[in-house]
N, C-alpha and C positions, 0 to 999 in steps of 0.2 A: 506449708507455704502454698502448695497449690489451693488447699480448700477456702486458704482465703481468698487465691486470685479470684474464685469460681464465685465465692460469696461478691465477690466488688463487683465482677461480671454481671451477676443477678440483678443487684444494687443498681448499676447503672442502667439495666435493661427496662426494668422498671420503673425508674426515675425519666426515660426517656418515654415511655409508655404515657406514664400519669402526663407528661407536659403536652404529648400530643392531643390526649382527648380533652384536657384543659382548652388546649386552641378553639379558634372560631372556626367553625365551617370553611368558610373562606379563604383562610389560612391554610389549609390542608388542601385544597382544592389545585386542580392542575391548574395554569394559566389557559386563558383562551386561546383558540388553533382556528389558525388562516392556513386552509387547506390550497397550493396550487395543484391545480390536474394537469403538473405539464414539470418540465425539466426546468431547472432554475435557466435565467436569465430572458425570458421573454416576457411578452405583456402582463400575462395571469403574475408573473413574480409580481412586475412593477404595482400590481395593481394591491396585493396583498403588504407592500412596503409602504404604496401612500395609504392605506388603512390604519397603519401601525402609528405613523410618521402624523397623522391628521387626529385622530383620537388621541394621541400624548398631549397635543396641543390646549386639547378641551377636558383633559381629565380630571379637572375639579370641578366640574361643571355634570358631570355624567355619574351613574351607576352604571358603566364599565371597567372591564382592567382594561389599560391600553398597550401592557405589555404583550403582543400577540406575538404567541410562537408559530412561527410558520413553517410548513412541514410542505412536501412534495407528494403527490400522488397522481404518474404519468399514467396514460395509455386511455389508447381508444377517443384521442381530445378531447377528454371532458369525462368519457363513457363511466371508465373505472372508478373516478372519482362521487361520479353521481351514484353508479350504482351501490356503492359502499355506503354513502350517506343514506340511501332507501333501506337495507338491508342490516347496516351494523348501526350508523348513530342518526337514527330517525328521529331522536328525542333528545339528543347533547344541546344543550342552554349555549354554549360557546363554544361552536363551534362553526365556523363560516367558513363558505368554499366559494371562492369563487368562477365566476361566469362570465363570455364574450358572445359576440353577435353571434361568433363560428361556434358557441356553446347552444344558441336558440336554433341554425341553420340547423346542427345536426339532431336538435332534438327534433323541428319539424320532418326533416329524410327519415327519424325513423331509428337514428344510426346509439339509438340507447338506448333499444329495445321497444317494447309494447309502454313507453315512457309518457308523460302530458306536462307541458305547463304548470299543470294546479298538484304533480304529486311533491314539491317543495314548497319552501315558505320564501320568497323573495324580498330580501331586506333593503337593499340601497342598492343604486347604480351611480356609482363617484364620477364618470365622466364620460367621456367618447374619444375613438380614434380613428383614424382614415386605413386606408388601403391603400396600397404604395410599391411601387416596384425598384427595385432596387440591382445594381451590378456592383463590382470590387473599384476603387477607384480608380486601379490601372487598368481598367474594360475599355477596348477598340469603341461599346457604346456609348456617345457622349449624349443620346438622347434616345428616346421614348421609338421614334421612329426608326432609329440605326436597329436598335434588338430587333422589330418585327419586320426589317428588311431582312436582315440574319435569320431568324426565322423562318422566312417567306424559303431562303435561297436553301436552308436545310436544319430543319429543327431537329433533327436526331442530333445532330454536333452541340447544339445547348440543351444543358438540364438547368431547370428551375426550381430551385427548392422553394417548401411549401409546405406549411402546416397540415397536414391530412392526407387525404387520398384527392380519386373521384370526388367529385361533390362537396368537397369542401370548399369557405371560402375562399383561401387561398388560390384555389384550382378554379373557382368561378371567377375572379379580379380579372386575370388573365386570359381566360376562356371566353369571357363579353369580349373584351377589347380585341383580342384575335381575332374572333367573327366578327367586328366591325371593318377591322383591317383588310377581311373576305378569306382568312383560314378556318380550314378544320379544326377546333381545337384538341378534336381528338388525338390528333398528329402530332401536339406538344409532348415532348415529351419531360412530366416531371417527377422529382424527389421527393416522397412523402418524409416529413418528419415528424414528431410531436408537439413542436412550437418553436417559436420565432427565434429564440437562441440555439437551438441545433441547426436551424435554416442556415442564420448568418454567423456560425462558424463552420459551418461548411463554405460558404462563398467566398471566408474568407481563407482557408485551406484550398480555395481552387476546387473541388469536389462539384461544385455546381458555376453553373456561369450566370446566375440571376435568381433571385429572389423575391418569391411576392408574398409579401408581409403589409407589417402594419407602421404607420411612420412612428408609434411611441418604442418600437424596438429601433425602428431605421434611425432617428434620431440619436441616440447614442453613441453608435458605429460613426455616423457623418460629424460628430460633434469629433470627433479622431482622426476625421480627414480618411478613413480606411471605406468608406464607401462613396460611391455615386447616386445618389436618387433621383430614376429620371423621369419619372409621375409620383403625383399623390393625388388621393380621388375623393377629393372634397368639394365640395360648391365654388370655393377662392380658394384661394393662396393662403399657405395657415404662416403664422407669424413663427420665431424663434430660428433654430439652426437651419428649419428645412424653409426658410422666408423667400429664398431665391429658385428654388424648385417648381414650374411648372403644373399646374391640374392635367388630368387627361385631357379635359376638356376643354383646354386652352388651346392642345396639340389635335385637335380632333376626334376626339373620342367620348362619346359622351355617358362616360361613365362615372359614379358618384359609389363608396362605399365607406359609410360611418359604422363603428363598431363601437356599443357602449359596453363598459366595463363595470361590472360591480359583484354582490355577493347574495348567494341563499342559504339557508338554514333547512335540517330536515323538516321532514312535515308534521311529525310529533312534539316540536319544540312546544311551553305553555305560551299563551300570550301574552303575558308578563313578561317573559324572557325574552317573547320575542319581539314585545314594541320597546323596551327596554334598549335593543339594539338599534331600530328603525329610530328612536329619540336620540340616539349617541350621533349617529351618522347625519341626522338633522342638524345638530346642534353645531358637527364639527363643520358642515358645509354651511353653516352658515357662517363661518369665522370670516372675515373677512381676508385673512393672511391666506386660506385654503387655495384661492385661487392662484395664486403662487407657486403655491406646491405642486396643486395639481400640473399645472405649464412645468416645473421641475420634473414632472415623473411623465411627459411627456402628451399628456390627456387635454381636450380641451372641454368646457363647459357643459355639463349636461348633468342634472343631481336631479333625483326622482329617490322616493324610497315608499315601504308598506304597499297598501292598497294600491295606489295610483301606478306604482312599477308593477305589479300581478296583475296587472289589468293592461297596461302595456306590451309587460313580456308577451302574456295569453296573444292579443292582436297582432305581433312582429310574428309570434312562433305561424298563428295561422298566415299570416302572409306567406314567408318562407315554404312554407308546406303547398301552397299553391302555384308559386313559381315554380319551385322543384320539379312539381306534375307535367306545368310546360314542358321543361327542359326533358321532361323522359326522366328523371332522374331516382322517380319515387312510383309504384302504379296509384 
């Protein structure tokens, strides 16, 4: 009896053997990977979900799979994730990671080692998002002004959570608008996180007394009624949940920060593979329902992809890297 079980064993191990190599390639193949570099629920997630959510849409139309799995890879805001993509999958045909402004900032500082612009392949950028300050909706602050009077009277009593450290955006949003108001920002005192959903569940745990983020996370939260936003720092007034929320620079402050959101590839990718992707992400922004979506995941208008975004990225990284120098931040 056993020698049979052992023959069937065989039997089916083999039978299961021949069917796989029977298969296509493709079929055996893992699905595509949407890498965030950051902790679920902040921008980088949303931005990896409208990838998902916006390629379904057009995937008869495309030579991608639009099932993307998406996986997490924190630390260093961005750092761990890049460096992983230089070092292990320089050459993975599917495998995107995505990028924010605060992904271009810290590569001009410096802050991902001896890094450039040109050592990935940049594929699309799906949108943009603002800079936004935020408190819990039962915060004593009903505006923009109340915080940096609190502030002014003793900023060791609030902490601000914030994506980064030093030098990050988060910590620059703030840091302008302080020294407008005629503070040291050094004086602030804040909470580094690793992105926008450990920010605003601490704000909302009480753990910090404000928040400066990005309004595609603050939007969320305020759509719950569980926060206050009492700047966004864009040129107007952005339309949707945050439509009644004030700019900085409505309130005096004349600060502006768009952050566009999108994805790169390593630098090994063929380029086949890799306009293959930069053709899927054309195709899906150009649907017209996209801009739907994208206003759904909290993003407003802003689609570039291939050449024209690596040539973009390159110019924002060297800006960044200039300002920095200003501020002391980089020698």
């Amino acid at each position: 009896m056993v020698g049979k079980r052992n023959a069937v064993t065989i039997v089916l191990a083999l039978a299961s053997i021949a069917w796989q190599v029977s298969m296509p390639a493709s079929a055996l193949a893992r699905p595509p990977e949407c890498v965030v570099p950051a902790k679920p629920g902040g921008g980088m997630d949303l931005t990896c979900k409208l990838a998902r959510k916006g390629l379904a849409q057009v995937a008869a139309d495309t030579r991608v799979d639009p099932a993307l799995h998406i996986s997490y890879l924190p630390g260093g805001i961005g750092a761990v994730a890049w460096n992983s993509v230089l070092s292990q999958r320089r050459a993975e045909a599917d495998t995107l990671v995505v990028f924010s402004g605060g992904s271009l900032l810290n590569l001009a500082q410096g802050k991902y080692g001896k890094a450039s612009a040109a050592d990935v392949r940049w594929v699309a950028a799906l949108g943009t998002d603002y800079g936004m300050v935020a408190v819990r909706s039962d915060s004593p602050y009903k505006t923009l002004d109340d915080l940096l009077k609190a502030l002014k009277r003793d900023a060791g009593k609030i902490s601000i959570g914030a994506g980064g450290t030093v030098g990050s955006q988060d910590w620059l949003k703030v840091s302008i608008i302080a020294k407008q108001a005629g503070m040291n920002p050094r004086s602030l005192r804040f909470v580094a996180f690793e992105g926008g959903g450990e920010s605003f569940t601490a704000l909302l745990a009480g753990h910090v007394q404000a928040v400066s983020g990005d309004t595609s996370e603050a939007a969320l939260y305020a759509a719950g009624g569980k926060i206050r936003v009492l700047a966004v720092m864009s040129d107007q007034r952005l339309p949707g949940v945050l439509a009644n929320v004030p700019t900085a620079r409505e309130q005096g402050y004349d600060v502006t920060w768009p952050i566009i959101r999108g994805l790169y590839m390593g630098p090994e990718v063929g380029d086949a593979d890799y306009r293959k992707w930069v053709t899927a992400f054309d195709r899906m922004m150009a649907e017209p329902s996209f801009d739907q979506l994208r206003a759904a995941h909290g993003l407003y208008p802003f689609a570039m992809t291939g050449d024209a975004l690596s040539e973009y990225v390159r110019g924002v990284v060297a800006t960044y890297g200039k300002q920095a120098k200003e501020l002391g931040l980089v020698r």
